[in-house]
TIMI-561179 format. One record per residue (C-alpha): residue in one letter; x, y, z. Coordinates in nm, 3 decimals, m for minus. Example, Ala and Ser with C-alpha at 12.3 -4.5 7.8 and 13.67 -1.06 7.14 Angstrom:
residues 2
{aa:a east:1.230 north:m0.450 up:0.780}
{aa:s east:1.367 north:m0.106 up:0.714}
END
This chain:
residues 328
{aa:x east:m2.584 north:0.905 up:m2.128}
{aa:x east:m2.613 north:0.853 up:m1.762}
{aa:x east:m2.309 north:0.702 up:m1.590}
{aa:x east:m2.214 north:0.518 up:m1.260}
{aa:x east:m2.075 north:0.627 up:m0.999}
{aa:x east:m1.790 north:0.437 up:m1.040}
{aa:x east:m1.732 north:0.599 up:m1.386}
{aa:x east:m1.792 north:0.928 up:m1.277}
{aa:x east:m1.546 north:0.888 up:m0.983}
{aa:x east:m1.279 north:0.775 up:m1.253}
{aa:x east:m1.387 north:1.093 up:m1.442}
{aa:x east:m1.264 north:1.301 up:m1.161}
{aa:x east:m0.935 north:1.089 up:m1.052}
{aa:x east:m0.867 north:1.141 up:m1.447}
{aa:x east:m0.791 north:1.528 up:m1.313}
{aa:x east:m0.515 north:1.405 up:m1.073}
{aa:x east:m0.299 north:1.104 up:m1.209}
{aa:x east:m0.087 north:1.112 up:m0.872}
{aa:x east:m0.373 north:1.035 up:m0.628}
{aa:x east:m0.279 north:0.744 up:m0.455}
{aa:x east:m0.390 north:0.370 up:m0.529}
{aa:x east:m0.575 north:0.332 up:m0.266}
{aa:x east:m0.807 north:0.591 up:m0.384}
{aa:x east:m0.922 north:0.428 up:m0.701}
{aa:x east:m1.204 north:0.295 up:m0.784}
{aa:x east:m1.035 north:m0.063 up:m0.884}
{aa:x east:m0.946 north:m0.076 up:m0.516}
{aa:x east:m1.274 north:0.001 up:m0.399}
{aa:x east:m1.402 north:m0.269 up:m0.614}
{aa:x east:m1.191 north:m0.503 up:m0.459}
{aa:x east:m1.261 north:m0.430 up:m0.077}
{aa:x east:m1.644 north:m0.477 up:m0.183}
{aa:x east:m1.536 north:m0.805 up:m0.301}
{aa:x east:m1.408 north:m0.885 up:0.077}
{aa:x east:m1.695 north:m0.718 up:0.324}
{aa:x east:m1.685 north:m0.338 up:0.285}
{aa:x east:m1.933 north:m0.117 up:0.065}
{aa:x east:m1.717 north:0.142 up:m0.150}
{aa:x east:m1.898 north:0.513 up:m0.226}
{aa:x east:m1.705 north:0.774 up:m0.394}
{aa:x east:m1.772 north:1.159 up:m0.304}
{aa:x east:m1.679 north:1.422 up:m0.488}
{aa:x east:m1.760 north:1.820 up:m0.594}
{aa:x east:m1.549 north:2.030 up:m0.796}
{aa:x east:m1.199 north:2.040 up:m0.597}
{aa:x east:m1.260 north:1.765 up:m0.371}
{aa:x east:m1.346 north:1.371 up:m0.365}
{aa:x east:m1.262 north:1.070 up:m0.129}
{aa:x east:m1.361 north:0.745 up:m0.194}
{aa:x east:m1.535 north:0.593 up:0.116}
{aa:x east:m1.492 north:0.275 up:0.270}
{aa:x east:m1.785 north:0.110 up:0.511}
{aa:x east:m1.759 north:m0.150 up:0.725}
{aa:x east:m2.065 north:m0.348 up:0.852}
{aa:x east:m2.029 north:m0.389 up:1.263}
{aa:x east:m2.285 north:m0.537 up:1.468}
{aa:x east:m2.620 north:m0.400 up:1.576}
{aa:x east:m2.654 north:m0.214 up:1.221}
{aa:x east:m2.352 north:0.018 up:1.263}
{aa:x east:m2.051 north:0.086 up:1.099}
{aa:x east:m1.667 north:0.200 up:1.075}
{aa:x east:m1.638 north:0.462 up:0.762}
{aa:x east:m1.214 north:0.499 up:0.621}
{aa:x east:m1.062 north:0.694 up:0.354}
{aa:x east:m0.748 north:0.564 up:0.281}
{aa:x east:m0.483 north:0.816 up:0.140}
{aa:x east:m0.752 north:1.076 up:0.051}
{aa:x east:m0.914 north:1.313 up:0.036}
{aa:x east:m0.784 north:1.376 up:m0.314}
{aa:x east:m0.799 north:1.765 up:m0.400}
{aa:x east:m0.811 north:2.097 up:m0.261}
{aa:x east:m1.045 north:2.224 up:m0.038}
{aa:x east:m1.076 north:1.968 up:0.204}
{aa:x east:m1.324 north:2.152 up:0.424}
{aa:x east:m1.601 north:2.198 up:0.121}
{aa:x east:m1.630 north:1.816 up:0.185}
{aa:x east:m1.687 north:1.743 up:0.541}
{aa:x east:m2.056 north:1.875 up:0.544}
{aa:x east:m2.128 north:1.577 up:0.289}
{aa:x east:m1.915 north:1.300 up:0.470}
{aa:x east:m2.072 north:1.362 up:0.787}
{aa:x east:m2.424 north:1.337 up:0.621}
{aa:x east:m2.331 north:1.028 up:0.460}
{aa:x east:m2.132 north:0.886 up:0.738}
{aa:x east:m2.492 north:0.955 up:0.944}
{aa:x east:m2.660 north:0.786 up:0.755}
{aa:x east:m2.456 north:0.477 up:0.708}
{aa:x east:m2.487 north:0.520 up:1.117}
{aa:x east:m2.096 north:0.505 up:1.125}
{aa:x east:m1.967 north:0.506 up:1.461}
{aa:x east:m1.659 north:0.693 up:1.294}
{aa:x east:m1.460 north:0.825 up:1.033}
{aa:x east:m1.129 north:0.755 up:1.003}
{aa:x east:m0.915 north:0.951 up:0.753}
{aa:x east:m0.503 north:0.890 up:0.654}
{aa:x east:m0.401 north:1.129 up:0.446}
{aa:x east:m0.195 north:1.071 up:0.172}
{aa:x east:0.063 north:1.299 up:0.316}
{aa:x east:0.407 north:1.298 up:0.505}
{aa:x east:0.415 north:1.362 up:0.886}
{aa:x east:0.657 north:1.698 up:0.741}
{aa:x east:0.301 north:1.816 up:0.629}
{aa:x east:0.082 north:1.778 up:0.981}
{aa:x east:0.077 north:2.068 up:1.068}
{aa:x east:m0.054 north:2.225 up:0.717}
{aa:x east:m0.345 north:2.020 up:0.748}
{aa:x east:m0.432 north:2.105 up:1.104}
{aa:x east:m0.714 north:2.341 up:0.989}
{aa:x east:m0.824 north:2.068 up:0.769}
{aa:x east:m0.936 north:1.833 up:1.080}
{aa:x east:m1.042 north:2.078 up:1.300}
{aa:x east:m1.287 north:1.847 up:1.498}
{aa:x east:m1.100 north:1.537 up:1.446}
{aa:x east:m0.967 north:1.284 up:1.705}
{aa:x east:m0.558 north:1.335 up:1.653}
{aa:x east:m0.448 north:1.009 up:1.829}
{aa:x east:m0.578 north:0.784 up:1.616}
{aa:x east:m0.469 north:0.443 up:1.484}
{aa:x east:m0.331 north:0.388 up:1.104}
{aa:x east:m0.428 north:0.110 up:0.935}
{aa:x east:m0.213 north:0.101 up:0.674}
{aa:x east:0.160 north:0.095 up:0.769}
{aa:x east:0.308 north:0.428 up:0.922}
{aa:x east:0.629 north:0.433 up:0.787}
{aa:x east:0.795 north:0.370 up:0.471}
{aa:x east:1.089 north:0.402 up:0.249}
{aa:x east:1.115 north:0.548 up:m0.087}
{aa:x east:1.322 north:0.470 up:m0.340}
{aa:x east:1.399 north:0.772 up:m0.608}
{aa:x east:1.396 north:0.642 up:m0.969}
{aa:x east:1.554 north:0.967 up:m1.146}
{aa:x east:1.807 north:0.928 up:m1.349}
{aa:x east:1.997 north:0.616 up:m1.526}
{aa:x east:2.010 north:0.296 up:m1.384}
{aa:x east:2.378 north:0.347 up:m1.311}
{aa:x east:2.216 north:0.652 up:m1.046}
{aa:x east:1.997 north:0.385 up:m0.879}
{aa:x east:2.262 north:0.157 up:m0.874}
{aa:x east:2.494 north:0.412 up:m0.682}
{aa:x east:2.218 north:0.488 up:m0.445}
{aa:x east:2.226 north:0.160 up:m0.303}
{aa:x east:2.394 north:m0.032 up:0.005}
{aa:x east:2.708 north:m0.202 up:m0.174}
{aa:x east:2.534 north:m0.571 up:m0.073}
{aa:x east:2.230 north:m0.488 up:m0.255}
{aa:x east:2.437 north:m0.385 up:m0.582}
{aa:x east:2.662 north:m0.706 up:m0.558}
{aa:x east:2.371 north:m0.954 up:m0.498}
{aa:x east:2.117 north:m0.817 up:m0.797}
{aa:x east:2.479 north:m0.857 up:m0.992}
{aa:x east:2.557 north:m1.171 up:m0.865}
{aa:x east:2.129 north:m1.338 up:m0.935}
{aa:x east:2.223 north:m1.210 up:m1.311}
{aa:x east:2.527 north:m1.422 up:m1.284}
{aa:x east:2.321 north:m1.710 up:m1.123}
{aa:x east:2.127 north:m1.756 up:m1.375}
{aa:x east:1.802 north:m1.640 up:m1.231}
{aa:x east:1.559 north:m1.449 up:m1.479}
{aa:x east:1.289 north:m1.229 up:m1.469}
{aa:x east:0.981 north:m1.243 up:m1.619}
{aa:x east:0.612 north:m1.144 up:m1.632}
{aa:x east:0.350 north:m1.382 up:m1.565}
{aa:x east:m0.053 north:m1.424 up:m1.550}
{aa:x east:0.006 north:m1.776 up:m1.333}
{aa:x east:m0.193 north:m1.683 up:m0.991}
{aa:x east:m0.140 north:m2.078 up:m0.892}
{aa:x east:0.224 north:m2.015 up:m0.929}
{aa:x east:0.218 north:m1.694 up:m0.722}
{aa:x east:m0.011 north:m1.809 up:m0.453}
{aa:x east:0.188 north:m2.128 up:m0.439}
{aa:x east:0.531 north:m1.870 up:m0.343}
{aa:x east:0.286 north:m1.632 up:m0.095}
{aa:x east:0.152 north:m2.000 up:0.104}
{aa:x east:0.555 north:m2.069 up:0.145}
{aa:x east:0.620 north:m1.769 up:0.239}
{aa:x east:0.353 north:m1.688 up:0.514}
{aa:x east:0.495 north:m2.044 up:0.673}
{aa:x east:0.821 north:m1.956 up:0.663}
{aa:x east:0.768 north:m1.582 up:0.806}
{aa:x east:0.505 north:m1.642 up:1.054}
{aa:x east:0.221 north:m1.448 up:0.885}
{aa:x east:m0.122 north:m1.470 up:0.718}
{aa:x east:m0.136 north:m1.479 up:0.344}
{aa:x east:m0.486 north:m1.397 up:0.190}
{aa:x east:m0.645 north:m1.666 up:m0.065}
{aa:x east:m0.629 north:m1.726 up:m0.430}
{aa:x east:m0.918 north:m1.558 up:m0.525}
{aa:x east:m0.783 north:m1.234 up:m0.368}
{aa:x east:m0.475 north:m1.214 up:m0.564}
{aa:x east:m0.689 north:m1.302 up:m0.875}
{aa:x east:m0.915 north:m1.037 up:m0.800}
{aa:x east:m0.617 north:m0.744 up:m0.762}
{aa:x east:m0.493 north:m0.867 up:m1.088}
{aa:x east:m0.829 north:m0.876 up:m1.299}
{aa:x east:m0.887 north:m0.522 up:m1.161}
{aa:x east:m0.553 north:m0.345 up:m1.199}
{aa:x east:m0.379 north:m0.552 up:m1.472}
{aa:x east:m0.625 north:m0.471 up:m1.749}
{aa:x east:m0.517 north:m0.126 up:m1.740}
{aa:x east:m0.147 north:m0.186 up:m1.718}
{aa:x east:m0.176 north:m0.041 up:m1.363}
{aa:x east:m0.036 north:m0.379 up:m1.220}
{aa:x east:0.273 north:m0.692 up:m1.328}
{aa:x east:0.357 north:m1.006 up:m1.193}
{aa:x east:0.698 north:m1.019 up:m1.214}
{aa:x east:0.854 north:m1.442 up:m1.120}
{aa:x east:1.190 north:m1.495 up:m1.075}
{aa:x east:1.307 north:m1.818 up:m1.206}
{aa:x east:1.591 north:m2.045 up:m1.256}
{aa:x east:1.617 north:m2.348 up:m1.493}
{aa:x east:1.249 north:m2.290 up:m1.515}
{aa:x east:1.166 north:m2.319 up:m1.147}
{aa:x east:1.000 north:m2.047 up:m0.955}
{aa:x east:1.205 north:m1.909 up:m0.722}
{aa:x east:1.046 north:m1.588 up:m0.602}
{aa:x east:0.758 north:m1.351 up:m0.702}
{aa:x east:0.618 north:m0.989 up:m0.651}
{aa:x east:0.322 north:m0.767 up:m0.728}
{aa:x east:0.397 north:m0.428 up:m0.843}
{aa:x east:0.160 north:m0.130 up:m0.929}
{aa:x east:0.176 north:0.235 up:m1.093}
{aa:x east:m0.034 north:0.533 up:m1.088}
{aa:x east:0.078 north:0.881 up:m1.191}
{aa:x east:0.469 north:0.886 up:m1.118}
{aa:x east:0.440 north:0.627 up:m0.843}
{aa:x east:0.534 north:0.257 up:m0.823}
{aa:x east:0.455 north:0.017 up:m0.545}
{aa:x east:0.550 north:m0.308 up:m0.397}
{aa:x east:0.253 north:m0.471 up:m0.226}
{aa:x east:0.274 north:m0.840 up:m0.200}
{aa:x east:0.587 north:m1.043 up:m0.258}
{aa:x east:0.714 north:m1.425 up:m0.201}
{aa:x east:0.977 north:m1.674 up:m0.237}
{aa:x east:1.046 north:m2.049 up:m0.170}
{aa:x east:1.273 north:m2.229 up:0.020}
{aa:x east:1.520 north:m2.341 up:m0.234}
{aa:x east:1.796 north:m2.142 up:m0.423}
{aa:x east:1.811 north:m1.862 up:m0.184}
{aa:x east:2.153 north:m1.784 up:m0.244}
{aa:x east:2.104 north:m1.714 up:m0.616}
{aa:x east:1.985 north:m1.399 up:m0.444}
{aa:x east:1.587 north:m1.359 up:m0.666}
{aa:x east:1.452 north:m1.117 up:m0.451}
{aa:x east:1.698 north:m0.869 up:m0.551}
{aa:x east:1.698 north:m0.897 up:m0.907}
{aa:x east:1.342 north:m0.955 up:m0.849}
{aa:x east:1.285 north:m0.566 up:m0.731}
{aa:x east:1.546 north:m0.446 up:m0.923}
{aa:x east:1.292 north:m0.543 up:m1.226}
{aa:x east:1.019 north:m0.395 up:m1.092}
{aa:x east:1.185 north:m0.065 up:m1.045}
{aa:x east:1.265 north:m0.085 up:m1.441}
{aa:x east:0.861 north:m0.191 up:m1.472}
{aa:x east:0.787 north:0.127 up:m1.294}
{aa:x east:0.998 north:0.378 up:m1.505}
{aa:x east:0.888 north:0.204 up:m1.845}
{aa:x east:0.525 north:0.308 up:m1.701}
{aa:x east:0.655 north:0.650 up:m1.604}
{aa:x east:0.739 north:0.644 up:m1.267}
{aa:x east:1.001 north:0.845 up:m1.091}
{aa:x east:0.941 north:0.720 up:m0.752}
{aa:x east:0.912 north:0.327 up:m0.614}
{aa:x east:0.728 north:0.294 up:m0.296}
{aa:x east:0.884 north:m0.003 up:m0.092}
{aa:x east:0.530 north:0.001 up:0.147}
{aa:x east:0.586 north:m0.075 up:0.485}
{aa:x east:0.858 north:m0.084 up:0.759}
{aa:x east:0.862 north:m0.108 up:1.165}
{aa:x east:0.729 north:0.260 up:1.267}
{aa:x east:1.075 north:0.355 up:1.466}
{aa:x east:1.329 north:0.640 up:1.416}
{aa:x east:1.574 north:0.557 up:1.190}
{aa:x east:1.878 north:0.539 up:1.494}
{aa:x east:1.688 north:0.285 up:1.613}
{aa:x east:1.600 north:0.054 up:1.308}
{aa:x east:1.975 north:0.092 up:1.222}
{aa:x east:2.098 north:m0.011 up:1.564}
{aa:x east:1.798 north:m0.353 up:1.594}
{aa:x east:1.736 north:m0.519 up:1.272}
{aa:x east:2.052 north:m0.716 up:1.289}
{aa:x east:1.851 north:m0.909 up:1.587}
{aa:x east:1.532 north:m0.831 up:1.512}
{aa:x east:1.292 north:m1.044 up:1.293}
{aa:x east:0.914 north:m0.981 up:1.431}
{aa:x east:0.642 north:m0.805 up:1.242}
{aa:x east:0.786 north:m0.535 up:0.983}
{aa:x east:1.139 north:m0.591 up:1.108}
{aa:x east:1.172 north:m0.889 up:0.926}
{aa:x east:1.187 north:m0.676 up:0.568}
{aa:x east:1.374 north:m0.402 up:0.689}
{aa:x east:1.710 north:m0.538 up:0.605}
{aa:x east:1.602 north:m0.610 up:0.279}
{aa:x east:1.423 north:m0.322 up:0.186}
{aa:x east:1.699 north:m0.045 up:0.344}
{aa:x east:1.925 north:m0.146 up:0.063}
{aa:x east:1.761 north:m0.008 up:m0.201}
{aa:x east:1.867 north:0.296 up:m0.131}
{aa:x east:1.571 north:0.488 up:m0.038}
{aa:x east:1.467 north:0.758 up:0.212}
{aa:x east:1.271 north:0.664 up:0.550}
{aa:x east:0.959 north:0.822 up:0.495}
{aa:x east:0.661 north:0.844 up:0.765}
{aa:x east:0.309 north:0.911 up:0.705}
{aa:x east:0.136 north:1.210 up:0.872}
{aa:x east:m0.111 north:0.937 up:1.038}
{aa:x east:m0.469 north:0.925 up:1.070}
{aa:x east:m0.752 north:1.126 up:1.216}
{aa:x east:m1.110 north:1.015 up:1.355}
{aa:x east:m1.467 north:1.200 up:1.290}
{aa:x east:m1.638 north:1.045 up:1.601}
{aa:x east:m2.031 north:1.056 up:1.558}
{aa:x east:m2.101 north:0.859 up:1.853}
{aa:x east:m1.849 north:0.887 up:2.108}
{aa:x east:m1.941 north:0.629 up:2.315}
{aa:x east:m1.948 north:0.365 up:2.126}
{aa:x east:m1.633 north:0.483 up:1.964}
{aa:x east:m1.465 north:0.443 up:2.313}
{aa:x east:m1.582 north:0.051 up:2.343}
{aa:x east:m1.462 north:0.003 up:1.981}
{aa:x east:m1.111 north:0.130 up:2.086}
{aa:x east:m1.104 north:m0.073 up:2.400}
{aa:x east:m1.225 north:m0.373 up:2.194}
{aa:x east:m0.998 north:m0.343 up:1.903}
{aa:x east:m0.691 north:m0.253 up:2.232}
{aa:x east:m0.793 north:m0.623 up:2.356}
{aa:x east:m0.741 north:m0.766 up:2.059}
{aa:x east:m0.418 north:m0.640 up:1.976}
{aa:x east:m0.292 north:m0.738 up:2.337}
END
């Protein structure tokens, strides 16, 4: 029987149930869905799955997000670069899925790389330990995070899973209003639940009261790790506290689906002096969900960053002056 190469990338992931998300071949599907081209690599100790951007003029941008997945890195590169080449990628850019504590063991890895470069995904995050009872969680936590999941249980607000994307995108639209940032469609958040749910790799958890939606969240597992992607609320009953109880959920989700560690995904890249002396007055970009997320009592974690393969440096220096005039 001859199979894909989606199925045989799943084949090899089978031989590490911690790789990261990101590196799956559900998530691949997905970004094809929204304008990049998804091709796994692998040999024996090594694989990355590969994601290609179309830019102008016939070229490309080429990213691994959180791989390569393995040992071995190096065994690899000879058949990136050849596929990168042909693709005519103007570069590779690869994050690790690895703590900056672990840069420098991976030093020999990118020999050749560009060190400087720019994540995509967010730099810094904070991890929550699941071990132990619930009591243990409980104990890890800022003393306002315990009393307000306590006090939504006395509120009356309840959790529960749902398959209602109308209900979910309906929370996400309020929310990107209210916050000040872009939500993506219906059809996206459709298409992450047909592709992870199936598998019991993904919940939507709603938070309700009196049967009204109050709040909402999207939470995956793989391997012994949870995460909390995209979340929303309304307006209206904000002090029966939903987003609390609301994680607090998904952090039991994750342990019935064997996690030991919840991955909060994304806060402001600063030291931690700093994010504990601003987010009082602080409420632009990340900084906005750092109060929340802090009380959960997890550890500031930051990524070891990313690295860029240039194949053709020139063009690689207009793309980074480009994508500088954008952000400016």
């Amino acid at each position: 029987m001859k199979y894909s190469i989606e199925e045989q990338w799943d084949a090899y992931l089978d031989k590490y149930p911690d790789a990261h998300l990101l590196q799956t071949s559900a998530w691949g599907e997905l970004k094809e869905d929204f304008g990049w081209e998804a091709v796994p690599v692998h040999n024996d100790n090594c694989g990355a799955l590969v994601l290609f951007r179309k830019l102008p003029f016939g070229f490309r941008i080429a990213y691994i997000p959180k791989g390569l997945v393995g040992t071995e890195w190096q065994t690899l590169w000879p058949e990136l670069d050849a596929l990168c080449r042909r693709k005519r990628a103007i570069f590779l850019k690869v994050e690790p899925d690895a703590a900056e504590s672990q840069q420098e063991s991976l030093q020999d890895a990118f020999t050749g790389f560009e060190r400087d470069a720019k994540p995509i995904q967010p730099r810094q995050t904070i991890l929550v330990s699941l071990e132990g009872e619930e009591e243990d969680w409980m104990a890890r936590m800022k003393q306002k995070t315990r009393y307000n999941i306590r006090l939504a249980k006395r509120k009356g607000v309840r959790i529960t899973e749902t398959s209602d994307l109308s209900v979910f995108q309906d929370l996400m639209d309020t929310t990107g209003q209210r916050d000040g940032f872009g939500v993506h469609n219906q059809f996206y958040y459709q298409r992450v639940y047909d592709l992870f749910a199936p598998s019991g790799a993904c919940a939507i958890l709603l938070a309700s009261y009196e049967e009204k939606p109050l709040a909402a969240m999207m939470v995956f597992a793989r391997g012994s790790r949870a995460w909390y992607f995209y979340g929303a609320s309304n307006n209206e009953e904000r002090n029966r506290m939903p987003t609390y109880l609301l994680q607090w959920e998904a952090m039991r989700w994750a342990v019935a689906k064997g996690c030991s560690e919840y991955d909060l995904w994304g806060v402001p890249d600063a030291p931690e002096e700093e994010l504990e002396a601003s987010f009082t007055n602080r409420r632009d970009g990340l900084w906005g969900v750092y109060r929340f997320k802090r009380g959960f009592g997890g550890v500031l974690v930051r990524s070891a960053g990313a690295w860029d393969r240039v194949y053709q440096p020139l063009l690689y220096r207009l793309y980074l002056r480009y994508m500088q005039g954008r952000a400016s």
